[in-house]
Z-matrix of the N, CA and C atoms (Angstrom, degrees):
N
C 1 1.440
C 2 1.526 1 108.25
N 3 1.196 2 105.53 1 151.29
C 4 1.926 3 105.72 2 -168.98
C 5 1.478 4 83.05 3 -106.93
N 6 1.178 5 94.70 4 162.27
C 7 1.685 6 138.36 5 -175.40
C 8 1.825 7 103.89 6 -59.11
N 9 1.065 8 105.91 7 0.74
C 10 1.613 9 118.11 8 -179.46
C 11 1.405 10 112.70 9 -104.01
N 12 1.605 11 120.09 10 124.42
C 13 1.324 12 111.91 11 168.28
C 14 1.464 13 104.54 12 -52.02
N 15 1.639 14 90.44 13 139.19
C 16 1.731 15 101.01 14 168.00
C 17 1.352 16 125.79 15 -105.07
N 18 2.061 17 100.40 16 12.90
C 19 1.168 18 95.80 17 176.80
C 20 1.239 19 124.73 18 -89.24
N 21 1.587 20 116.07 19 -41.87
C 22 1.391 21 129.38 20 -173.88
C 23 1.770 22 106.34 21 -97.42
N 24 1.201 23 104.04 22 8.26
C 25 1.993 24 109.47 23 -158.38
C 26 1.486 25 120.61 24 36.22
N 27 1.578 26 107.74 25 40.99
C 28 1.427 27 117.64 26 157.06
C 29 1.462 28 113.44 27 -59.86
N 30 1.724 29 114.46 28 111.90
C 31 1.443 30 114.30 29 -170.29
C 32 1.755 31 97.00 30 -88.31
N 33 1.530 32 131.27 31 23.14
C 34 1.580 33 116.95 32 127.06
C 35 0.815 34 122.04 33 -10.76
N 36 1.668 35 122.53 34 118.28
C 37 1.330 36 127.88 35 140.88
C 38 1.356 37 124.64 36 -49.34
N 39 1.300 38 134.46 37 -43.38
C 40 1.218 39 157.34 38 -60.33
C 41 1.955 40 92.22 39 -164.37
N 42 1.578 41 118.77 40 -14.07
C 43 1.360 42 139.19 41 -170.50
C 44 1.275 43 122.05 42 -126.72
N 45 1.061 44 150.79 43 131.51
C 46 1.330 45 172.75 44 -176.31
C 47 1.148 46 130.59 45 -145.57
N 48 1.501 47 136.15 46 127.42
C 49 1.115 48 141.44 47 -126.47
C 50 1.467 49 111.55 48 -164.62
N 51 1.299 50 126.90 49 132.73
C 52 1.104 51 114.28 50 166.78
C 53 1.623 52 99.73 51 -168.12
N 54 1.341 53 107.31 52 166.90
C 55 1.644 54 111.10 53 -161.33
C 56 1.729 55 108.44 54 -129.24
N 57 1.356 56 89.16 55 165.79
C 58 1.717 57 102.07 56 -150.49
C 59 1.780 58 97.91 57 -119.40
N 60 1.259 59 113.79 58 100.27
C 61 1.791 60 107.82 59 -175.83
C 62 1.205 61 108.07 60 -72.32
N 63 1.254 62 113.38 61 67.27
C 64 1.848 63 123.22 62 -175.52
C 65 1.424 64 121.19 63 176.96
N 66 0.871 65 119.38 64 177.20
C 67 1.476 66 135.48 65 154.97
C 68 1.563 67 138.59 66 -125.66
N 69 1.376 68 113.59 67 96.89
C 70 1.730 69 100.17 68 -161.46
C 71 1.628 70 117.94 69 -45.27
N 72 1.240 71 131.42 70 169.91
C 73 1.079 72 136.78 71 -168.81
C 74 1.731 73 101.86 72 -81.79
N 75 1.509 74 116.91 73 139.79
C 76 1.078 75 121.28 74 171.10
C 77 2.083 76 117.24 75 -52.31
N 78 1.369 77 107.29 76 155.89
C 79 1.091 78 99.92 77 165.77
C 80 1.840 79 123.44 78 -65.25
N 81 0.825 80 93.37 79 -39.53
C 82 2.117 81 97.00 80 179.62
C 83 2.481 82 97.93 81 -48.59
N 84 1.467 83 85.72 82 -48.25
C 85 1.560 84 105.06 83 -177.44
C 86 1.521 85 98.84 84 -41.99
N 87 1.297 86 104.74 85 -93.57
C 88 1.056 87 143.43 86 177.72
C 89 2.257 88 112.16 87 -27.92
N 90 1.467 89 100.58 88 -44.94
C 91 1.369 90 91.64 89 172.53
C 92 1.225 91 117.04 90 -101.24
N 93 1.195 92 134.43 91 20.81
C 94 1.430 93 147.98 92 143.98
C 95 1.193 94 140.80 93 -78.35
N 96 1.566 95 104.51 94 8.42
C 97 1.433 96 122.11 95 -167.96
C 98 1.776 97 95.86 96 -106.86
N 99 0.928 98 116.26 97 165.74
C 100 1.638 99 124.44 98 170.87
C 101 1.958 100 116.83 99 -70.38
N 102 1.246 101 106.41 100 149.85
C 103 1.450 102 95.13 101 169.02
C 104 1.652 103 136.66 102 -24.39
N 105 1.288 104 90.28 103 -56.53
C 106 1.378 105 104.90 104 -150.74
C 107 2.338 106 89.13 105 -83.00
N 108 0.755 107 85.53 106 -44.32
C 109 1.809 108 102.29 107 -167.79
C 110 1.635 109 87.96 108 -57.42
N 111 1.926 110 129.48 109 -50.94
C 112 1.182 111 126.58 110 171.77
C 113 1.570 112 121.40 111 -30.53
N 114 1.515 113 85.61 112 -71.44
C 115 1.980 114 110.45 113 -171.85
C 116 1.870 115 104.07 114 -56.63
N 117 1.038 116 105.96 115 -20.07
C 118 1.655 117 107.28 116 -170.26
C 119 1.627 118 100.62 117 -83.76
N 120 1.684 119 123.13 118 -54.75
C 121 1.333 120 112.35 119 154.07
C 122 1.414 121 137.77 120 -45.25
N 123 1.340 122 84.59 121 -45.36
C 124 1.964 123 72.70 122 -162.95
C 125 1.867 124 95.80 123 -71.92
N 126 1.450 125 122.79 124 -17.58
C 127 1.511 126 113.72 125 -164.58
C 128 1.876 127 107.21 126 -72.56
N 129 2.065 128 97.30 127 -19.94
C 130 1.446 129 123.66 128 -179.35
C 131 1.373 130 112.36 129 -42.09
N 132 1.539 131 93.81 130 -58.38
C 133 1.581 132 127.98 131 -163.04
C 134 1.220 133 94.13 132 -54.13
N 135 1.280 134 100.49 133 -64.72
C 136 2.195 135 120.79 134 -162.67
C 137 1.535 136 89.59 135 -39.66
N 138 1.508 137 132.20 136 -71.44
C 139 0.853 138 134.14 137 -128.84
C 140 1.889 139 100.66 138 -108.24
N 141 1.309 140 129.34 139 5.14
C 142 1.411 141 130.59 140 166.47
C 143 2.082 142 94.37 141 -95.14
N 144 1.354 143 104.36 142 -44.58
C 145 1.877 144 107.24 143 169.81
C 146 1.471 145 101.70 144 -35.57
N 147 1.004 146 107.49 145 -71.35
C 148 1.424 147 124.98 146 -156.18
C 149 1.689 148 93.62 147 -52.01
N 150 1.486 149 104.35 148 -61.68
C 151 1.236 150 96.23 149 -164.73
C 152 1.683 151 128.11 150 -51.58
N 153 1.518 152 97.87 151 -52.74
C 154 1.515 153 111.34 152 169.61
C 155 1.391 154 122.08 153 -62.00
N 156 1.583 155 124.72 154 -3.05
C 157 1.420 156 117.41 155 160.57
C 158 1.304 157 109.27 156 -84.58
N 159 1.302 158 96.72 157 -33.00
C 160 1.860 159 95.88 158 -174.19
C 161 1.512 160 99.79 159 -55.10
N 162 1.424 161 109.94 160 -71.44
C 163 1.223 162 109.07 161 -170.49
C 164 2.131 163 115.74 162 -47.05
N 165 0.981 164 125.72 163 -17.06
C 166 0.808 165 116.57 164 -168.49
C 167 2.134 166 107.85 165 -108.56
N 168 1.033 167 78.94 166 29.63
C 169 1.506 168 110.63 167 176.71
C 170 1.870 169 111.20 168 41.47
N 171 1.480 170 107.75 169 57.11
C 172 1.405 171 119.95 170 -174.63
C 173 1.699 172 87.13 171 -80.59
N 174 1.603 173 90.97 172 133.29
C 175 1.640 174 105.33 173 172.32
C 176 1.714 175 114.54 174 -71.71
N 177 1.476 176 116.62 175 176.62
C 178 1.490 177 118.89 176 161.46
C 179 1.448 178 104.21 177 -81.27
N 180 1.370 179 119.04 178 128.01
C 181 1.264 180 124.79 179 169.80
C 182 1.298 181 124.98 180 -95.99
N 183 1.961 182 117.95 181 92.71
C 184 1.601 183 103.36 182 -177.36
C 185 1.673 184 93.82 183 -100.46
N 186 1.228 185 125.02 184 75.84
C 187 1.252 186 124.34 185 177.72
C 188 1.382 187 118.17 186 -155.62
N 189 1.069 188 124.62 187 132.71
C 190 2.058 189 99.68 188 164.98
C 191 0.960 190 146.95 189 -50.23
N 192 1.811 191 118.40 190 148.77
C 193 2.035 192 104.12 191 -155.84
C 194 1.412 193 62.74 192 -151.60
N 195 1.676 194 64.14 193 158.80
C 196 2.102 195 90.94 194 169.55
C 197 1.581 196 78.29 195 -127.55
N 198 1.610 197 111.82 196 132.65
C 199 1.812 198 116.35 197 152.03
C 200 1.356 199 97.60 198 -112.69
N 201 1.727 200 80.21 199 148.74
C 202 1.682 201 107.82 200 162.14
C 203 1.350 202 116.82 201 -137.93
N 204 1.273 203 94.65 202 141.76
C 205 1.529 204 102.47 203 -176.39
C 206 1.896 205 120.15 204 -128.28
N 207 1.295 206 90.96 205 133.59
C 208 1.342 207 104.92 206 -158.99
C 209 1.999 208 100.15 207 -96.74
N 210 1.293 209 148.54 208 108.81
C 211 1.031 210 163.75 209 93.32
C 212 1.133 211 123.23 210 23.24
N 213 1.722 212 141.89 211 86.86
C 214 1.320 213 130.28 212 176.27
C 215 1.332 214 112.64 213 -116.32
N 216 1.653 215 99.94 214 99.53
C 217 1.348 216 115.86 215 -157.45
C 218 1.975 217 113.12 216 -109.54
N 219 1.330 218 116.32 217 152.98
C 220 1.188 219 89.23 218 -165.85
C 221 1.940 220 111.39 219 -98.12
N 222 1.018 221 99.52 220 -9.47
C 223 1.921 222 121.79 221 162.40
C 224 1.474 223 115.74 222 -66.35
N 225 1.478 224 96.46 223 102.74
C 226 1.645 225 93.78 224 168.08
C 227 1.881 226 115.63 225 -27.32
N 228 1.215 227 83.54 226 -76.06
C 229 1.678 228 114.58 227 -179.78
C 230 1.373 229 120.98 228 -64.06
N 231 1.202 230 127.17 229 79.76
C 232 1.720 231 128.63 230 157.92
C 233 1.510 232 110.83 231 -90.74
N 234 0.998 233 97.82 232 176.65
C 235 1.995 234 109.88 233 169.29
C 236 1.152 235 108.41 234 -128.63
N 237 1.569 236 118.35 235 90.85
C 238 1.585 237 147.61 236 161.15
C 239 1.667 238 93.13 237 10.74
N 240 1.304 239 113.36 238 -79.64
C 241 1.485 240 127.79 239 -160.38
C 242 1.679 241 107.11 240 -65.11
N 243 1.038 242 127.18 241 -21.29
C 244 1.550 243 126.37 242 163.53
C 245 1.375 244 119.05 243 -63.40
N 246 1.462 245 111.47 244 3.68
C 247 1.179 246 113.55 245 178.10
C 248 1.637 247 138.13 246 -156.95
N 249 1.539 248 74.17 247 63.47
C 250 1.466 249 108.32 248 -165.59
C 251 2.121 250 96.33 249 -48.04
N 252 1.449 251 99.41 250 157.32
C 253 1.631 252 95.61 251 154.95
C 254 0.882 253 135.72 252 -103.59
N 255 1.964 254 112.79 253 45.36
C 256 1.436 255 95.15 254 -160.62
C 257 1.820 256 93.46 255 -74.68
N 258 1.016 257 137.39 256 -34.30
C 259 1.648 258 116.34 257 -166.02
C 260 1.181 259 115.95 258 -44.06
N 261 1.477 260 109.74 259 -62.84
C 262 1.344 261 114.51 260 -166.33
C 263 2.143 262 111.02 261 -62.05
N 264 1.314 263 95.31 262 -42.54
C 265 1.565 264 97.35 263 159.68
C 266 1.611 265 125.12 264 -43.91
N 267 0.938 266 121.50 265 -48.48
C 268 1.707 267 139.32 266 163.13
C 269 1.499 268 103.82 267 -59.73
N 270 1.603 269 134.95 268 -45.71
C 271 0.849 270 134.56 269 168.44
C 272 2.073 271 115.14 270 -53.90
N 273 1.066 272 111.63 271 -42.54
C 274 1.163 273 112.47 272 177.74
C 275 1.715 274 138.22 273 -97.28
N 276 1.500 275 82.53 274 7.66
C 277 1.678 276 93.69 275 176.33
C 278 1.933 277 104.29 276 -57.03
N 279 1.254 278 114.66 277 -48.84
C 280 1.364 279 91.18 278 -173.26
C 281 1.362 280 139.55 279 -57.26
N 282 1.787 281 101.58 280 -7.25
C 283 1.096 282 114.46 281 162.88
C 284 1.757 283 128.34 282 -88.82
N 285 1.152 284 105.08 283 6.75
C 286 0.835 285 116.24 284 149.88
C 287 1.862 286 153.90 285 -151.80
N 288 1.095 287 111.18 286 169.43
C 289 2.126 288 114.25 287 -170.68
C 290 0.787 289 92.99 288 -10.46
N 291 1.706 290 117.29 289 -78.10
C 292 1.245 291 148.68 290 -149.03
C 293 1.776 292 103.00 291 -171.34
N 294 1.646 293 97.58 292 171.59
C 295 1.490 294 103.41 293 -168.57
C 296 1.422 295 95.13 294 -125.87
N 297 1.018 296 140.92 295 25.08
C 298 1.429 297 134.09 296 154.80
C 299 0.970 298 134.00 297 -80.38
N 300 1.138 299 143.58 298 -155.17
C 301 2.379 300 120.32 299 -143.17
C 302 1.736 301 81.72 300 -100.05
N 303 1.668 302 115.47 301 -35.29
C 304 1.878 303 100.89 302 -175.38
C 305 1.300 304 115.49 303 -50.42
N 306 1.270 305 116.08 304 -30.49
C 307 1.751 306 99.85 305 177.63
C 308 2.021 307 97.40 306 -138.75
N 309 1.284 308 149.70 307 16.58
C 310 1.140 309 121.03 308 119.68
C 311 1.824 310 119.18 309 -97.04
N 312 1.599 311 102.95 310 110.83
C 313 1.181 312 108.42 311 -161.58
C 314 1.631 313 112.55 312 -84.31
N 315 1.259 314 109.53 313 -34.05
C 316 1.489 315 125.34 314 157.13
C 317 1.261 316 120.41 315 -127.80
N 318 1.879 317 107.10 316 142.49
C 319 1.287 318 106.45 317 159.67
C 320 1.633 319 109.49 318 -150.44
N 321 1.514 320 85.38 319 147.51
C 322 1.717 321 87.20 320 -179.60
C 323 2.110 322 107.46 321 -156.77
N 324 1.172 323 87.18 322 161.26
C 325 1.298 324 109.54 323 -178.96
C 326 1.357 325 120.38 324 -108.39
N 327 1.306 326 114.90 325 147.10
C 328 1.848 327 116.99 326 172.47
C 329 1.657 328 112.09 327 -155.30
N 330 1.252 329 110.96 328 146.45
C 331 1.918 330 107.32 329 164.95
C 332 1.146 331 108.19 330 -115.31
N 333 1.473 332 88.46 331 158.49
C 334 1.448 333 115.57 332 166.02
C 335 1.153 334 114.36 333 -126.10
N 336 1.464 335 124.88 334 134.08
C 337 1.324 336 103.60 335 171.14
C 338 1.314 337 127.00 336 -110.26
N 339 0.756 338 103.92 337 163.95
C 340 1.701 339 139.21 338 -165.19
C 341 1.223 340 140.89 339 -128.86
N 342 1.352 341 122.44 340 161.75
C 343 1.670 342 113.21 341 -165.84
C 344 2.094 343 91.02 342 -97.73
N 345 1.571 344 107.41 343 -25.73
C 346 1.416 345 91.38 344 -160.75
C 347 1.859 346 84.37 345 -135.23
N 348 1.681 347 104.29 346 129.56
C 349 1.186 348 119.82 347 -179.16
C 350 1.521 349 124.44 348 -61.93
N 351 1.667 350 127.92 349 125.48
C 352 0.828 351 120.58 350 176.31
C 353 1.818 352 107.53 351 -158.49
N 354 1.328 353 100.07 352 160.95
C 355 1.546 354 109.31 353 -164.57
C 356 1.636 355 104.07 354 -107.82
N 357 0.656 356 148.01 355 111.97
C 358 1.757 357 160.08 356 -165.39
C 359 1.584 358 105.99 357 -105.95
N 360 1.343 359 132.33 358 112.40
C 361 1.416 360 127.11 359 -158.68
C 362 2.086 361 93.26 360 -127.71
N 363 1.268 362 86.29 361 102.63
C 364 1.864 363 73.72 362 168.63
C 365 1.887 364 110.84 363 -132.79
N 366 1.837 365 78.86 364 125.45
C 367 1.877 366 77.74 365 174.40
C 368 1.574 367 113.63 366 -96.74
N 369 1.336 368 112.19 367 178.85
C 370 1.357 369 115.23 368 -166.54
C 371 1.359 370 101.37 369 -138.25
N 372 1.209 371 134.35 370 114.47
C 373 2.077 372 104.37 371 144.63
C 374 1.200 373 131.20 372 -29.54
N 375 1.300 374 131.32 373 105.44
C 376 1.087 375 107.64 374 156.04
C 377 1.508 376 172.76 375 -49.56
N 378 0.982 377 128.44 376 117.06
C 379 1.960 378 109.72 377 -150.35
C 380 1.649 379 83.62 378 -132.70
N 381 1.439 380 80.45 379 157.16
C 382 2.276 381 97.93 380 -174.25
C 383 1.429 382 83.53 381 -74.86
């Protein structure tokens, strides 16, 4: 994937993008499962993130980003907060310094829905 969002074909340098053939499991989902069945997903997540940024040639980021991530869900109706990013966030620490507010300066989530689930990951540079 080139250095260009591929969502809107903003020819930005400045954007990077890459997509998730899924949707992580809600929190209600997700904390209803047993220990061991938990730690085995979310370590899933970490490590399919990881993979599909790599492959999609996400740079090292020693700079500030705001990500957003776009949700293609097939339920009108979710609850925003059930679906936190921490996976995919955990998934992308190696791409970056660190993940604390000095260099991820924004982050946010949204759905869309859809007939077929998918996770849409776009970072940004950050600028005031």
């Amino acid at each position: 994937m080139e250095k260009e969002s591929q969502l809107n074909n903003n020819p930005n340098p400045e954007i990077w993008t890459f997509e998730i053939p899924d949707v992580h499991p809600s929190l209600n989902v997700w904390s209803k499962m047993n220990r061991w069945k938990m730690n085995t997903l979310k370590k899933q997540w970490e490590h399919d993130v990881f993979y599909l940024a790599k492959q999609a040639k996400i740079p090292f980021f020693n700079f500030p980003v705001d990500i957003f991530i776009t949700y293609h869900h097939p339920r009108q109706t979710v609850d925003k907060d059930n679906f936190s990013p921490k996976f995919i966030m955990d998934g992308l620490k190696p791409f970056l310094i660190d993940d604390n507010i000095k260099i991820v300066k924004k982050l946010d989530w949204d759905f869309v829905k859809s007939d077929k689930k998918k996770s849409i990951i776009e970072i940004r540079r950050f600028s005031e």
